[in-house]
N, C-alpha and C positions, 0 to 999 in steps of 0.2 A: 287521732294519732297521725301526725307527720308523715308522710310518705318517702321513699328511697330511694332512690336509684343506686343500682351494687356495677362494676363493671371490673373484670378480672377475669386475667387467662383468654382474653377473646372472648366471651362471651357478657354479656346484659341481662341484669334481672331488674325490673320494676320491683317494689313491695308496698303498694298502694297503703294499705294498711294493716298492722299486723299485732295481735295480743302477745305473740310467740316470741322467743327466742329467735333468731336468725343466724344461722350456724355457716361460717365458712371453712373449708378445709377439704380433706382427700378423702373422709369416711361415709359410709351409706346414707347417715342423718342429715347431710352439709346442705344446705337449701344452693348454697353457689358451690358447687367442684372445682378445687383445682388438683392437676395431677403430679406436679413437680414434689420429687421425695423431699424437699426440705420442707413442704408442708405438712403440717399434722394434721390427724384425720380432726379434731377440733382446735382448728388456729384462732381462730377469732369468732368472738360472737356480740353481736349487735343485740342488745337488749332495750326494747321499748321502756322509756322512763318518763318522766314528766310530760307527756306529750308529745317527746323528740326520742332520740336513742344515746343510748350510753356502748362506746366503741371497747369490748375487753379482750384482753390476749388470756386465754385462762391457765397458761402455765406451757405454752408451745415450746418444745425443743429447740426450735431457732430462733424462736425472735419476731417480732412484729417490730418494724420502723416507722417512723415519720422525718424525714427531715436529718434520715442521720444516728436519730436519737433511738434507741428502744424504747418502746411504752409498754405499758402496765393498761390502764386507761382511761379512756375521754369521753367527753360529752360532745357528740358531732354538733358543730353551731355552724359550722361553712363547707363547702365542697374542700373533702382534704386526700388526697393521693398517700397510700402505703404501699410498704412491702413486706412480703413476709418469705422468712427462710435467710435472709441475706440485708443488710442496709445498701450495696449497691448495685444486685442480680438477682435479687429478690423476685418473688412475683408481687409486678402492681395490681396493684386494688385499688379503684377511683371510689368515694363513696361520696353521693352531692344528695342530699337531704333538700327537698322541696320547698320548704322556708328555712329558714335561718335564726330569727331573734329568735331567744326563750324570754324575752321582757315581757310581764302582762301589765299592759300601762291602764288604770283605772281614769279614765277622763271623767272632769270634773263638772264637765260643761252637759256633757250626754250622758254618763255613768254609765256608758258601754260600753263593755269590753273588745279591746282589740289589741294587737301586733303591732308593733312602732320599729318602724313603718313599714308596711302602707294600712292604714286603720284597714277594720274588718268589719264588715256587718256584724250585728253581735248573733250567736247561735240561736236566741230564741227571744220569747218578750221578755223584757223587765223591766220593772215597776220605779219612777222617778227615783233615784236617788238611790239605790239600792242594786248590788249583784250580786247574784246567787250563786253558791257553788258548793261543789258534789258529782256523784259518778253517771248520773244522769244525763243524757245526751242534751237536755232543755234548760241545765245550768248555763249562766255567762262564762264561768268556769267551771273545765271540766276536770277532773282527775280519776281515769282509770285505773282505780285500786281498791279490789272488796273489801277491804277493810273501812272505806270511804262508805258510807252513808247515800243513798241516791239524793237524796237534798237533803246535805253537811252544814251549812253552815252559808251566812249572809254579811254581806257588807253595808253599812246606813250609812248615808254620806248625812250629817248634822247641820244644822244652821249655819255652824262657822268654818264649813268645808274641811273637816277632818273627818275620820274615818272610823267609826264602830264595827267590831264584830262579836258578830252573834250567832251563839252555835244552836244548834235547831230541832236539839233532843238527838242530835247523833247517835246510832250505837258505837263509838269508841271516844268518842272525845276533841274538842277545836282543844288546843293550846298556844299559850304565848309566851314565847322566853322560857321554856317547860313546865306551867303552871296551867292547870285544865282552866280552863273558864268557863260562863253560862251567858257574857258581855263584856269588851273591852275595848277601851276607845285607844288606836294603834298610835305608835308613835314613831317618830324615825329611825330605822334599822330592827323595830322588833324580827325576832325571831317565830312565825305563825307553822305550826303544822297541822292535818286534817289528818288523823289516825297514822302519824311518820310520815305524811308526803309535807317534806317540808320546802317553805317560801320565807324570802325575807321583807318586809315593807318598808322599799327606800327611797326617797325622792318621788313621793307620791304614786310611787308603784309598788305591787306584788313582783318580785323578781325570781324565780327559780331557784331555789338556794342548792348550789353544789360545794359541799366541804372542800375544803384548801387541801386537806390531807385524804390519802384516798384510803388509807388506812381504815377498818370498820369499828374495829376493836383492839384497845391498847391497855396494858397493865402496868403502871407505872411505880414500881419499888412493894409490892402488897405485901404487909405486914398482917400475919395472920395469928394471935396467941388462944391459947385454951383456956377455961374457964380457971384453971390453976394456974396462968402464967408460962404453957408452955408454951414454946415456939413452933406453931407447926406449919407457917410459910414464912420463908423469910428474905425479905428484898428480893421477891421477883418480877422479875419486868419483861416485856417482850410486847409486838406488834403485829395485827396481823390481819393483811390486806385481803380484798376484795378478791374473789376468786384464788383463794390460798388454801390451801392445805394445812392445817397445821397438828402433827403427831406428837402429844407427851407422852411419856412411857415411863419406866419405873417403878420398880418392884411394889410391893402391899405396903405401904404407910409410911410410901414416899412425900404424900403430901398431894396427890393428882386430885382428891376428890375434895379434898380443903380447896383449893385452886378453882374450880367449878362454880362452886356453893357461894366463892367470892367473886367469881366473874357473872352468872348470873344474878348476882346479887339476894340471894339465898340466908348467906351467913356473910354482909358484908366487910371486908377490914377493915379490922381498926387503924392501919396508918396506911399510905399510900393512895392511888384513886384506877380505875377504871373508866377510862373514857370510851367512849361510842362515837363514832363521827367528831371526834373531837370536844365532844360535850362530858359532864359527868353525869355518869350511870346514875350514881345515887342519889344525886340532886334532882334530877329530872325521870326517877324511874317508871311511875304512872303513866309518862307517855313514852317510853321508849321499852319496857318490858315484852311487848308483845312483838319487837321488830328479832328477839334475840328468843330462838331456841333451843327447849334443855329436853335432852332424851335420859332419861336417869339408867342404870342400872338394870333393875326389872322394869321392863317394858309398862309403860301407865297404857295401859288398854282395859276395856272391858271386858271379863272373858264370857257373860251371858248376851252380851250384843253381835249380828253380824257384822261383819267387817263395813262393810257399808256403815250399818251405826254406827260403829267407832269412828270411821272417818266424820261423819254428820256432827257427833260429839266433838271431833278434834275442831273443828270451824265453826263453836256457839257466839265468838265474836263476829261473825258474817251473817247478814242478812240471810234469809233462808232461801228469799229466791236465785242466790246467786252460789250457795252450797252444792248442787248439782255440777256446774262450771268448773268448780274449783275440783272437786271429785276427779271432776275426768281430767283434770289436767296434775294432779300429784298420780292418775292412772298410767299417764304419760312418761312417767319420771321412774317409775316402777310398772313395767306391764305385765307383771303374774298378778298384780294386784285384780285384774278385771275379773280376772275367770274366780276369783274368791270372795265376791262382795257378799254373796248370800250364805257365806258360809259362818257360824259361829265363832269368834275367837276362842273359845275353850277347843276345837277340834285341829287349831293350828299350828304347826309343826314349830320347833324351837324357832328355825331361820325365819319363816314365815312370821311367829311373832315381833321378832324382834323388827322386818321389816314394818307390819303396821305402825308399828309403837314410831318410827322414823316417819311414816307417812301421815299420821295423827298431827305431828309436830310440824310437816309441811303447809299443815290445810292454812295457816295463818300467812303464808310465805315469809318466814324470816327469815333477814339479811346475814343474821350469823345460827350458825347450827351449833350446838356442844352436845358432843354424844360421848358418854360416857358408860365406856369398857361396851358396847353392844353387841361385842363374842362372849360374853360373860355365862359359862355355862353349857357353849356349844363345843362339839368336840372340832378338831384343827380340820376337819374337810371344809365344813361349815362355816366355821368363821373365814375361814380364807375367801370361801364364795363369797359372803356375806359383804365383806372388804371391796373384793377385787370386782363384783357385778353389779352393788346396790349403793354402798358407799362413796366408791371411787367417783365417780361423776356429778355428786355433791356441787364442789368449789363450780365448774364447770356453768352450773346455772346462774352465776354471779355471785353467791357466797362466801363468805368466809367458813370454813371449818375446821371447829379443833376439836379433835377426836384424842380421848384420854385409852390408853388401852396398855397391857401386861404385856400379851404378846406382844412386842418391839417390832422385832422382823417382821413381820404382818403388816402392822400399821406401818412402818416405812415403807413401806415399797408402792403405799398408794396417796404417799404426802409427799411434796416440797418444799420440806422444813421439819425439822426434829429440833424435839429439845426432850434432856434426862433431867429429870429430877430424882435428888437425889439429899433424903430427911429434910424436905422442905425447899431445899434449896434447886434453882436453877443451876445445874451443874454443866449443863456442856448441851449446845446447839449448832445447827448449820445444814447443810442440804445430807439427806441420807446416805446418799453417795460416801460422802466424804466422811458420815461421821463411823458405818458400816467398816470404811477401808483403816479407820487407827486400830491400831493393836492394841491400845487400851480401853476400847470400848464398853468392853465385857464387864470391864473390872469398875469401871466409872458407872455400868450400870447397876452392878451389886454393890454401889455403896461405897467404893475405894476412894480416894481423892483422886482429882485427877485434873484438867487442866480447865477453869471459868471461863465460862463462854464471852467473846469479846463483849465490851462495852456497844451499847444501841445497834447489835447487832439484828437487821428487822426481817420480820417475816412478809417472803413477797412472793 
């Protein structure tokens, strides 16, 4: 992993290297403190990705700048100066990342991997003509993510200097262009991912591939009908980025859990499309299923296993030596979780359920979360807690999340974007704030007409 250097408010952090989140802001977690109230106690966080870090604002009251501009975010490639609270009294934050390129250039002459420029010794042996790669420290390439394989997957360089890959009995799968493979001879610009960490192959290199759009998850017109021809989603669309929130609401047979079943891909539409990073869902779902989690209704838990089991169950696409790892860090994201690992899920309290059944669906770490109605059942202390101490911090880790829920008020006050649906239809969206404050909300929520949500109006 890339190393950092953080410098903000006066003060310098190294971060040699790090698996973790890196939290900047004013609250007790922030690994860098700044004290000035236009920062939030979580303004920004630095999340290890490919190697290097990915720079996000998860939703700050003021603002993160660069240049002026406000961001959403970036992939650090060069020393870049922010601020946050203000674009021109902001506090700076210096953040210079210890290398710079993310190109991994495949030389044809050595077939070592290295940095361009300045080449690199290669991390360990390997074998003429061939680089290995996977989550193991002794790959040419490395990619720290348990869903990786410790030895993933290989590169053969052929007689006529092109490039085969060959996956190496992975547990999750090499793919190319979203088609699993077991061998493929590359060509220019394929699209290559290792269990979601995805690369593109261009100009005789592996190159990092970061989508154009930062968007995670987009629904574009889904058309939903019933086995009779009814209509029960109809033209809805919406987008919804990377550390966002996102609350649907809406009475019982609005159309919320039709909407689900299509966006996981469950019960997919029949007209419209689902895309993922810009890709389609359906086309490519074998390898992109597991990046997108669904927490249903009743909690999918064990109720004869302990909680521990249940988590060991929730992570059978990971390697078993690195289940333990993953454990303590969905512990981390929920800490009543620890004091409960030996405890049976049938002796666990509603909230407590519904938590594991959420931290089950963690052990995979998916890029987008869908939690669907997960106060269902609990009385309003409960759900509130549930929302406001388990849920809410969600987006936060870098995800996208849409949380379908009845109670309204509840789920708005811990999202950045509502939308009502309303017999299928997308009725009326926009920040809670604002949609709380119409005087016809009530009534657009029960069903009334009321005024369609602007056109590509998106979720951020």
């Amino acid at each position: 992993m890339r190393g950092l250097r953080i410098r903000a408010d006066g003060d310098e952090v190294l971060i040699e290297s790090s698996r973790e989140v890196v939290v900047i802001g004013r609250g007790p977690e922030a690994r860098v403190r700044c004290q000035d109230s236009r920062v939030s106690r979580r303004h920004l966080l630095l999340r290890p990705e490919n190697g290097g870090w990915l720079v996000e604002d998860p939703g700050s009251a003021n603002g993160t700048f660069r240049d002026g501009d406000r961001i959403e975010s970036f992939t650090l490639l060069e020393p870049t100066s922010l601020r946050l609270g203000d674009p021109a009294t902001g506090v700076v934050v210096e953040l210079v990342p210890d290398r710079g390129d993310e190109t991994v250039v495949l030389d044809p002459d050595s077939t070592r991997l290295h940095e361009s420029p300045p080449p690199l010794p290669p991390p360990g042996p390997s074998r003429a003509g061939v680089v290995r790669i996977g989550r193991s420290a002794s790959n040419d390439i490395v990619l720290e993510d348990l869903q990786v394989s410790r030895q993933h997957a290989e590169l053969v360089r052929d007689g006529d200097g092109a490039w085969e890959l060959v996956d190496l009995g992975s547990h999750n799968g090499t793919f190319v262009n979203g088609s699993r493979i077991t061998r493929a001879r590359l060509t220019e610009d394929d699209l290559v991912s290792f269990a979601g960490r995805r690369m593109r192959f261009t100009g005789g290199a592996l190159a990092v591939h970061v989508d154009a759009e930062a968007t995670s998850l987009e629904a574009l017109s889904l058309i939903v009908r019933s086995d009779a021809g009814a209509v029960l989603l109809d033209e809805v669309t919406f987008s919804l980025g990377r550390c966002s929130f996102l609350a649907v609401v809406g009475t019982s047979g609005a159309g919320k859990s039709t909407l689900l079943n299509a966006l996981a891909g469950f019960r997919p539409a029949q007209e419209g499309s689902v895309l993922f990073g810009g890709r389609d869902l359906y086309a490519s779902y074998e390898e992109m299923r597991q990046r997108i989690g669904y927490v249903p209704q009743v909690g999918d838990i064990f109720e004869p296993l302990t909680v521990m089991e249940n988590l060991e169950v929730g992570g059978y696409l990971l390697k078993p030596s690195v289940i333990p790892q993953r454990i303590e860090e969905v512990c981390s994201v929920f800490p009543a979780l620890r004091a409960m690992l030996r405890r049976r899920a049938d002796k666990l309290s509603g909230g407590e359920r519904k938590m594991l059944a959420i931290a089950r669906v963690l052990m995979l770490d998916p890029l987008v979360l869908i939690l669907d109605e997960p106060t269902a059942n609990l009385s309003p202390q409960l759900a509130d807690s549930l929302l406001r101490e388990r849920v809410r911090g969600l987006a936060g880790l870098g995800k996208a999340v849409l949380l379908v829920e009845q109670r309204a008020k509840a789920a708005m006050q811990i999202a950045n974007w509502t939308m009502v649906m309303v017999s299928g239809i997308n009725r009326l969206e926009g920040p809670p704030d604002d949609l709380l404050g119409r005087s016809d909300f009530e009534a657009i929520f029960l069903g009334a007409k009321g005024t369609p949500p602007p056109e590509n109006s998106p979720v951020r």
